[in-house]
N, C-alpha and C positions, 0 to 999 in steps of 0.2 A: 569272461564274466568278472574276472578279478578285476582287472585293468579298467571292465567299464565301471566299477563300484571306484577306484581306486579315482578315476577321473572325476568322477559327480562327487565326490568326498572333497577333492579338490576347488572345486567349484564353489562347495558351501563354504567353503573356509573363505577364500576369497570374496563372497559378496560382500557389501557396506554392511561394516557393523551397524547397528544401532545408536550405539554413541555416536559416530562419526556424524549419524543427521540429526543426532541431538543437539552436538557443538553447533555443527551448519545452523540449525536453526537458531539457536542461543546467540550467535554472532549477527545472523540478519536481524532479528530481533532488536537490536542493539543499535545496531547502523537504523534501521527503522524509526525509532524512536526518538531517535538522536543523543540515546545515550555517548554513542561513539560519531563523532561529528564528523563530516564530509573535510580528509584535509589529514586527519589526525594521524599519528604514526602507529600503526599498532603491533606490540614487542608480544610478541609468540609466550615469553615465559609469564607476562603478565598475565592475559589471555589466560593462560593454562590453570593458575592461580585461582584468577576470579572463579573459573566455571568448572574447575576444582578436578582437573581431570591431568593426562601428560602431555606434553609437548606436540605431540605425532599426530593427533585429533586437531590439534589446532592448525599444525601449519598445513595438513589436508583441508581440514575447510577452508584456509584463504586461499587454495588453491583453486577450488571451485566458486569461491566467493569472487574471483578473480574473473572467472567465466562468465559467469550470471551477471557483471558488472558490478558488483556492491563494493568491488576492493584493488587498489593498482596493486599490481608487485613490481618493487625497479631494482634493477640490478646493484648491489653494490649497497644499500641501502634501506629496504625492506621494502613491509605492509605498509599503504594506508588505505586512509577510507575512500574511496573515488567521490568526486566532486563535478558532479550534474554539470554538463556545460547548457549550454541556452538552446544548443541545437537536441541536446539530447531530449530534454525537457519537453520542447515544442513538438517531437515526433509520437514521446511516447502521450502525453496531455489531450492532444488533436484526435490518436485512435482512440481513448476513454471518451473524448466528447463526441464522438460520431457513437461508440457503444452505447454511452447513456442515455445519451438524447432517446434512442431505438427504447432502451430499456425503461424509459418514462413512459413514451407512447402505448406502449403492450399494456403497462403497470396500470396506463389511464382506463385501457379494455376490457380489463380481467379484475381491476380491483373488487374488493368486497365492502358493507362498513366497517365490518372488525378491522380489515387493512388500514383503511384510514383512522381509526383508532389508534391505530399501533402508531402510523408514519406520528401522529400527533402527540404519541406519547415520545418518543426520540426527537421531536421538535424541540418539546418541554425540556429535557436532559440537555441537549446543548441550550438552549437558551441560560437555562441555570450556570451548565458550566462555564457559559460566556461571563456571564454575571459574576462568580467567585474567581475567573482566571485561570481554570483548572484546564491548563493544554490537553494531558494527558487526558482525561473524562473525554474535552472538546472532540480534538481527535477521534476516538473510540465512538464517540455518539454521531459524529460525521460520519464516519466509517458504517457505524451500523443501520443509518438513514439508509445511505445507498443501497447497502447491502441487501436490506428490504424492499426497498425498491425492482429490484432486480429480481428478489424471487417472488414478487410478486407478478414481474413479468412474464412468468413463468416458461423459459422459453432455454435448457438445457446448453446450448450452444452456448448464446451470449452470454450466459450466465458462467462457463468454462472461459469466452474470450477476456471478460472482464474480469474474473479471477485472476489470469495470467499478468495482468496487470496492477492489479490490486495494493502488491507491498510497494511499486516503486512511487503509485500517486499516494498512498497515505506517508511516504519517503518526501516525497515533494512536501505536501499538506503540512506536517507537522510546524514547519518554523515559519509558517506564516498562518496556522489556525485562528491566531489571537489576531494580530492586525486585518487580518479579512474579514473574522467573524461577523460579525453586523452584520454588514453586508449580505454576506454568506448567508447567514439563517433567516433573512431578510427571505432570501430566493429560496429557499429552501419552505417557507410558507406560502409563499406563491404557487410554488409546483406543485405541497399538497393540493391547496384549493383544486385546482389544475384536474390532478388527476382523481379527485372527490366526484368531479362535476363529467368524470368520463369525457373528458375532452382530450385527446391524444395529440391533434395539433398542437394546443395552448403549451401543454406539460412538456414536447418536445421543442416546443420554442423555447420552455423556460430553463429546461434542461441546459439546453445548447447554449444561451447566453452565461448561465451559471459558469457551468465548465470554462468556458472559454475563456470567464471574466477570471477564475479561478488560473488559470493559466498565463493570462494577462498578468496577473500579480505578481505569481512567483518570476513571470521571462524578468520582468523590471528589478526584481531584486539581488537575482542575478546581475543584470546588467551595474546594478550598484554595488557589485562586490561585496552584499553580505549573503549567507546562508546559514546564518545564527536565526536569525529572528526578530 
């Protein structure tokens, strides 16, 4: 009895602290936003500094940050922030645009008015934020369009696949929110309409070219060597 108490004690001690997916998250968060840019060197003590905690939390979560892709580690040399190549980009962009397209179509099946109320109140929000420049808003009202979109399509799975995907396309999204935008919230009016009028085809075509254009964008600015913006 001792030993098996003596063992499960053991056990708790070793799960993940809580900090430890505090840091994890504090640092994705950062590579996300682009606070911490794709490229950058990141020093363990700064890190520790900033998010006001010791050392040991941090270089654990570049370790897993290392995993999940957000971060290199090279020998001899440290952290940095990993740098999206064209291929990566294109693999993970293409499974969101087959997801969403799906996820417009349901959204066209099941919508309500108040739904479409909503998507056209988060229209309104990015359009605004387009207008003052405000990346950060833009982002976040992109982000939240979809999001609703999706749980509109009220469909548990897709809604966990596209989840899974979630932080690396708003990763991608951010340094090109503002030169897309137009555009962007162009189609983003379209698709309301779209799935307002219960048309699941229309909404999945607009979906699908959205995406894809949005994909389009970012392969080209890769190919031009910038991921600033």
């Amino acid at each position: 009895m001792r030993e098996a108490l003596t063992a499960a004690a053991s056990r708790r001690v070793t799960r993940p602290a809580p900090l430890r997916q505090a840091v994890y998250d504090a640092l994705t968060e950062l590579i996300v936003s682009g606070s911490l840019k794709p490229g950058q060197h990141l020093v363990e003590a700064e890190l520790a500094e900033h998010l006001g905690v010791s050392r040991q939390p941090v270089r654990e979560a570049l370790q897993r940050l290392q995993t999940a892709g957000w971060v290199d580690l090279r020998p001899a040399q440290g952290a940095f922030v990993h740098s999206p190549t064209e291929e990566e980009a294109a693999q993970l962009l293409g499974v969101r645009s087959v997801l969403e397209t799906y996820s417009a179509q349901l959204a066209a099946q099941h919508a309500k008015p108040e739904d479409i109320e909503r998507l056209w109140e988060f229209q309104q929000e990015g359009v605004d934020a387009l207008a003052e420049g405000d990346v950060e808003r833009l982002v976040a009202a992109n982000t939240a369009l979809h999001a609703f979109i999706t749980s509109v399509a009220d469909n548990a799975v897709l809604a966990e696949l596209i989840s899974q995907v979630g932080q690396k396309v708003r990763w991608y999204y951010t340094p090109i929110a503002k030169p897309r935008g137009k555009e962007a919230w162009n189609e983003h009016s379209q698709l309301i309409k779209a799935i307002a009028k219960g048309d699941a085809d229309r909404a999945g075509e607009v979906m699908r070219k959205h995406t894809e254009r949005t994909t389009d964008f970012y392969r080209k600015q890769i190919a031009a060597g910038s991921s600033q913006g």
